[in-house]
N, C-alpha and C positions, 0 to 999 in steps of 0.2 A: 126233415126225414132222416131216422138215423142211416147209419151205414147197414151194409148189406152181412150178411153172414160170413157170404164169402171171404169179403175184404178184412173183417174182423179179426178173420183164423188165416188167414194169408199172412197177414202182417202180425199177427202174433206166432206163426211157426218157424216164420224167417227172425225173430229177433233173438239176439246173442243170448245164453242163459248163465257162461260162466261167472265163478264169485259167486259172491252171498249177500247181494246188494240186490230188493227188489224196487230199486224205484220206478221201472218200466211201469209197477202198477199204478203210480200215484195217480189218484183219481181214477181211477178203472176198480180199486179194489181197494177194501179195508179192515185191518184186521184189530181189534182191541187189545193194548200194551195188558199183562203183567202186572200189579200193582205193587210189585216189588222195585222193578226198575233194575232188569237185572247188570246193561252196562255200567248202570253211577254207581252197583254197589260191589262190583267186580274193580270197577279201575280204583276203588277205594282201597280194596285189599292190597290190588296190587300196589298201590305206593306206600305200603307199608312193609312187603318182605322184600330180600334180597336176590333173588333166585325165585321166579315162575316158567312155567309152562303150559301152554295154552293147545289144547288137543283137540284135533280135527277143525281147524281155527278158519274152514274155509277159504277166501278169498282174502278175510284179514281185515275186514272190515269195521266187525267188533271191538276186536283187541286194540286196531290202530287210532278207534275214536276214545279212548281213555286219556287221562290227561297226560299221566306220567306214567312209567313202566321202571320194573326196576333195574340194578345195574347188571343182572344176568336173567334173559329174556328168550323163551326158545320157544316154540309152535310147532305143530306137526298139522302136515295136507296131504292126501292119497291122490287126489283128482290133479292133474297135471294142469289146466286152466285155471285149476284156481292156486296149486301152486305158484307160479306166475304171477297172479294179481296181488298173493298177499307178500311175496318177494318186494312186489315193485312199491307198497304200502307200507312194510313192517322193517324191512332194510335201514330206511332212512329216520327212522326212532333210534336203531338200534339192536331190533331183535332179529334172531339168524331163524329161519325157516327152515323145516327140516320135512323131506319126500318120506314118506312112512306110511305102509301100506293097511294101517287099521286094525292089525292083530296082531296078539303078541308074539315078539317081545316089545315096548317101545322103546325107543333107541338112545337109554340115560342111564347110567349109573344107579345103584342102589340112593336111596335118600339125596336125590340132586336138587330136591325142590323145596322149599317152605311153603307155595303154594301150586295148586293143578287146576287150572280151571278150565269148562268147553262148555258151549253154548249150544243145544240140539246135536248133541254127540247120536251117529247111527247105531253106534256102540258101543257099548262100557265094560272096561277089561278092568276092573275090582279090584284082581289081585296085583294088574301091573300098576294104575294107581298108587295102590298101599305102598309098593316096594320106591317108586321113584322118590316117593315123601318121605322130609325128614320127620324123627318123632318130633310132634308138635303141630307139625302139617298140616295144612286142609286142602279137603276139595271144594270147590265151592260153583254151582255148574245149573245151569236151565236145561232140563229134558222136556222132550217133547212125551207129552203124560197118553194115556190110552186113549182108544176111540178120536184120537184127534181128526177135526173133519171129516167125520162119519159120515156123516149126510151128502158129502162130496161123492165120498168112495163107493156110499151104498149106491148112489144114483148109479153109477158105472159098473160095478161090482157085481150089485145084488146086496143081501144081506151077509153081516158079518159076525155070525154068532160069536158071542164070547171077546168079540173085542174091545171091551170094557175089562174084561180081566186077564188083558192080553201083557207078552214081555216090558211092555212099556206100564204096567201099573204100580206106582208109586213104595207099594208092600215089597215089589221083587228089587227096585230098586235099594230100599231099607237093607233088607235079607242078604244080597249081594253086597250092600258095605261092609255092614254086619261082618259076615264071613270073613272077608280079606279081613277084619281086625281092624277099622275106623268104628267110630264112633258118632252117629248120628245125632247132628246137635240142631238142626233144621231141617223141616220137610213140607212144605207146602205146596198144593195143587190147583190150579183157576182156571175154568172154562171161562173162555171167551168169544167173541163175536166175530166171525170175517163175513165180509161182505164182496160179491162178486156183481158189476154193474154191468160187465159185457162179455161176451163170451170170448173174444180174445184173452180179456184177463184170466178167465178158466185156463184157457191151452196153453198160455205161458205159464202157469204155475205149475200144471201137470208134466210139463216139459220141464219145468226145472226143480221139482219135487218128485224125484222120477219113482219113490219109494209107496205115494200115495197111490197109484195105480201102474202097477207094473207091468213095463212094455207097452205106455200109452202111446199112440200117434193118431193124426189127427185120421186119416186115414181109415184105421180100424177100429175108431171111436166113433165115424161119423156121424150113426143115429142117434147116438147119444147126447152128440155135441147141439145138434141139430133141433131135440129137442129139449134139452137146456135153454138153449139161445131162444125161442120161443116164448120157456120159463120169464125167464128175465126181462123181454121184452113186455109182457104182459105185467109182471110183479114186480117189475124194476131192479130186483136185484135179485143172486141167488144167496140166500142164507146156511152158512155152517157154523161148526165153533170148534173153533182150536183148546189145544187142551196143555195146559205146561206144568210143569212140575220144578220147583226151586229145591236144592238139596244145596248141605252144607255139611261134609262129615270129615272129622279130626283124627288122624292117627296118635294114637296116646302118648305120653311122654313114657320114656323106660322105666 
């Protein structure tokens, strides 16, 4: 007999969410990689310029699993827990971690980078970008693409008109590089699969994706959660699809 409802969401509301590490879900949940690969082809980049910067770098988890980094290496984090983890992570490579609260300005010198990369950035500042890169520069970066786990949101939500051609669609992304003056040399987008086997795995995500349904708890989600968990038990899993977006854009040479 499985476990109860109860205990599912008990033990997944009490579990820690800081950092950007979900192995809590392994086997509880699954999501479909990307078929770019986007850490093997980041930590590639990076062992080839001198000077990067890794933005909004979470808990550090990403950046720290590349093989090599170069000999000037800096990251920015907002959230104070995850500050923390990727200190305790990125320190001992080499790279200085820097508190930066998400809007401009960020905290570099004009042209300090040859490369800028960030992995599901909440937000993309274009112009600040442009300005840290040297000419020559790139960005090079996985967003999270529109409508990502819609099926998620709508169950709790309702419907979401228009979020397929929401700030997150790949066109606004383009237009925003555009502007600041890069040059789009890559842009690809892939829906993908996740899969949810228990309803813990739901409250821990929603509790550490706190963007996909704002101001979730388990609390004032209960009927939802409630029949979710039903869902799942009946269909074995709950199905969404995550949505990503690969960008790679050059600031031109003078």
């Amino acid at each position: 007999m499985g476990r109860s409802f109860e205990e599912l969401v008990a033990e997944a509301d009490a579990a820690p969410t800081a950092g950007w590490d979900f192995s809590w879900l392994d086997g509880r949940a699954t999501e479909q990689r990307p078929s770019w690969g986007y850490q093997k082809a980041m930590g590639e980049r990076l062992g080839r310029v001198r000077a990067a910067l890794d933005i909004q770098t979470g808990g550090g988890e990403v950046l720290a699993g590349v093989p090599r980094l170069p000999p000037v290496m800096a990251a920015t984090e907002s959230w104070p827990p995850n500050l923390a983890k990727a200190t305790a992570l990125l320190h001992p490579r080499g790279a200085v971690v820097v508190a930066d609260t998400d809007e401009p300005p960020l905290p570099f010198a004009d042209a300090a980078f040859d490369l800028v990369t960030s992995r599901h950035p909440v937000t993309v500042w274009w112009d600040e970008i442009a300005r840290v890169l040297r000419q020559g520069g790139t960005y090079f970066a996985q967003h999270v693409g529109p409508a990502s786990a819609l099926e998620l949101v709508e169950f709790f939500l309702g419907p979401q008109p228009g979020a397929h051609r929401g700030a997150r669609h790949p066109d606004r992304a383009r237009a925003g590089a555009t502007t600041a003056g890069l040059e789009v040399v890559d842009l690809r987008t892939e829906s993908l699969r996740m899969e949810f086997f228990d309803i813990g795995a739901v409250v821990y995500f929603l509790r550490k994706v706190i963007w996909m349904v704002p101001g979730f708890t388990v609390a004032a989600h209960e009927d939802r959660l409630r029949d979710m968990h039903e869902l799942i038990e009946s269909e074995g899993c709950f199905l969404t699809h995550a949505t990503r977006c690969l960008i790679e854009a050059r600031k031109p040479e003078a």
